[in-house]
N, C-alpha and C positions, 0 to 999 in steps of 0.2 A: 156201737162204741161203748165201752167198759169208763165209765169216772171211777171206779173202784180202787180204795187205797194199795198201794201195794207197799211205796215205803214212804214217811211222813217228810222225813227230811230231803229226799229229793224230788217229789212228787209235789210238797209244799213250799218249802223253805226256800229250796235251791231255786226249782223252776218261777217262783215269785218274784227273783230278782229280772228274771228276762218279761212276764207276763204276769199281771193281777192273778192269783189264784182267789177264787168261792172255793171254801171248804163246807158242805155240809154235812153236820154232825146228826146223823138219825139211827133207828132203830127197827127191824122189822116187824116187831107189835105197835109203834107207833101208828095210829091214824094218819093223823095231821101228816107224820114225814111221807106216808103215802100217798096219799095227796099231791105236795111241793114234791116228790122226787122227778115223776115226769114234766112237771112244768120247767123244774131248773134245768134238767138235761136236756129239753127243748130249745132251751136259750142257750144254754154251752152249745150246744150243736150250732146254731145260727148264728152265731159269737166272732166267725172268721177268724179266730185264734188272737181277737182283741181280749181276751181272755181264759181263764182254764177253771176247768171243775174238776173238786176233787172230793168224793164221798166217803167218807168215815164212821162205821156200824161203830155205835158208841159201846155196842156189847162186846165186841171183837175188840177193841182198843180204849179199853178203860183208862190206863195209864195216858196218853193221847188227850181223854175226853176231862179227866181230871186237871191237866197240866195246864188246859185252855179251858177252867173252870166252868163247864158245861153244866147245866143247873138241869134247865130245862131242854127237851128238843122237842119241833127240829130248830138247829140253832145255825143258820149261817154266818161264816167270819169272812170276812175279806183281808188276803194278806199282798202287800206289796215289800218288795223287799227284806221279805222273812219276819215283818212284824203283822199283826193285826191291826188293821186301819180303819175299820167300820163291819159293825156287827146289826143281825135282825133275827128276833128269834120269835117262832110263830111261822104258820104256814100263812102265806101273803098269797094272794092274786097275782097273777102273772104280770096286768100289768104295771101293779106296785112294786115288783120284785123285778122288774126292767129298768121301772125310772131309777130302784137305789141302784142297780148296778150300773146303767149307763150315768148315771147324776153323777158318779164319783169318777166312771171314767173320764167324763166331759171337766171334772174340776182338776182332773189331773193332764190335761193336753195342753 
């Protein structure tokens, strides 16, 4: 399965009003985003579409990576309803990077 951006506004924006979209903003010199990239996709995978992932090459999409003031990566955002709701930047443990994403879905049921 592809998380690969194809376009931000319907892939993030639009699809976050039906489903929490993770967007993770990384780099392929990055370390660290290699690292977190199969951990998150393993959790999108196992996710039952309680959620979606969407991955964002901050080099491919500067304008993107500016606009969501991206400092550092890897930087994940969580958007619901086309806003960002809770952000974690740093490559996390799988399963600290399960409690933030399930912690938030649980506050939000």
């Amino acid at each position: 399965m592809s998380y690969e951006l194809n376009n931000f506004q319907t892939d993030v924006i639009e699809r976050s009003q039906d489903v929490p979209v993770v967007v993770d903003f990384w780099a392929p010199w990055c370390g660290p985003c290699r690292m977190l990239g199969p951990v998150i996709e393993k959790l999108a995978s196992e996710a039952e579409d309680k959620w979606a992932l969407v991955k964002v090459n901050t080099d491919e999409n500067q304008d993107i990576a500016a606009q969501y003031q991206i400092r550092g990566i890897p930087n994940l955002k969580l958007f619901v309803d086309g806003e960002v709701v809770s952000e974690q930047v740093g490559a996390l443990p799988e399963p600290a990077l399960k409690q933030w994403i399930e912690g938030f879905l649980t506050a939000k049921a």
